[in-house]
C-alpha positions, 0 to 999 in steps of 0.5 A, spaced: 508 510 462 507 504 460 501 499 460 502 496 467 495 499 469 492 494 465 493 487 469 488 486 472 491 484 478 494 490 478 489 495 475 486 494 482 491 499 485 489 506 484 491 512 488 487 514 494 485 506 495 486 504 502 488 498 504 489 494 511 492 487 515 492 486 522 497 482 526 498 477 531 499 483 536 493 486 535 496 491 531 493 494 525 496 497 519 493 501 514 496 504 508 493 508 502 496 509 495 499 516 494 501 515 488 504 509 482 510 510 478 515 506 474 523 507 476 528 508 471 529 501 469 521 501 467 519 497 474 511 500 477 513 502 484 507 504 489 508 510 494 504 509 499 502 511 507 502 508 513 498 508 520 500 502 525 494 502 530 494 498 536 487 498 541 492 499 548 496 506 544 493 512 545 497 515 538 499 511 531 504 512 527 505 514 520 511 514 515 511 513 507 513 507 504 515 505 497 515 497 495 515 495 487 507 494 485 508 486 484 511 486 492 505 491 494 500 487 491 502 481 494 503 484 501 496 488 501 490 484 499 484 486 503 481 494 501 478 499 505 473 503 503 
């Protein structure tokens, strides 16, 4: 792999970190970093989890996802411990 860890806007995104953004319809979705990886043309993906949670549902919803590293960074910005 390349040295893509080393941005420092990036370098934030490591395996087992969670993440969460809430919707205007009460849902919250939570995501935690499986793993980062770079595709065939060297571009760093994140592959991560997603839990969709809402207060009026009694189960969530799980699936796995994959968005290039820029675009997940720019769509998950607040940490979860």
């Amino acid at each position: 792999m390349t040295g893509f860890f080393r941005r420092s806007h990036d370098s934030d995104v490591q395996p087992g970190y969670s993440y969460a953004r809430r919707h205007r319809n009460m849902i919250t979705e939570k995501v935690t970093v499986l793993d980062l990886r770079e595709d065939a043309l060297g571009i760093p993906h994140v592959r991560f989890s997603v839990t969709y949670e809402s207060p009026t549902a009694d189960r969530s919803t799980t699936s796995l996802k994959l968005l290039a590293l820029r675009s997940f960074v720019d769509a998950y910005r607040d940490r979860v411990a």
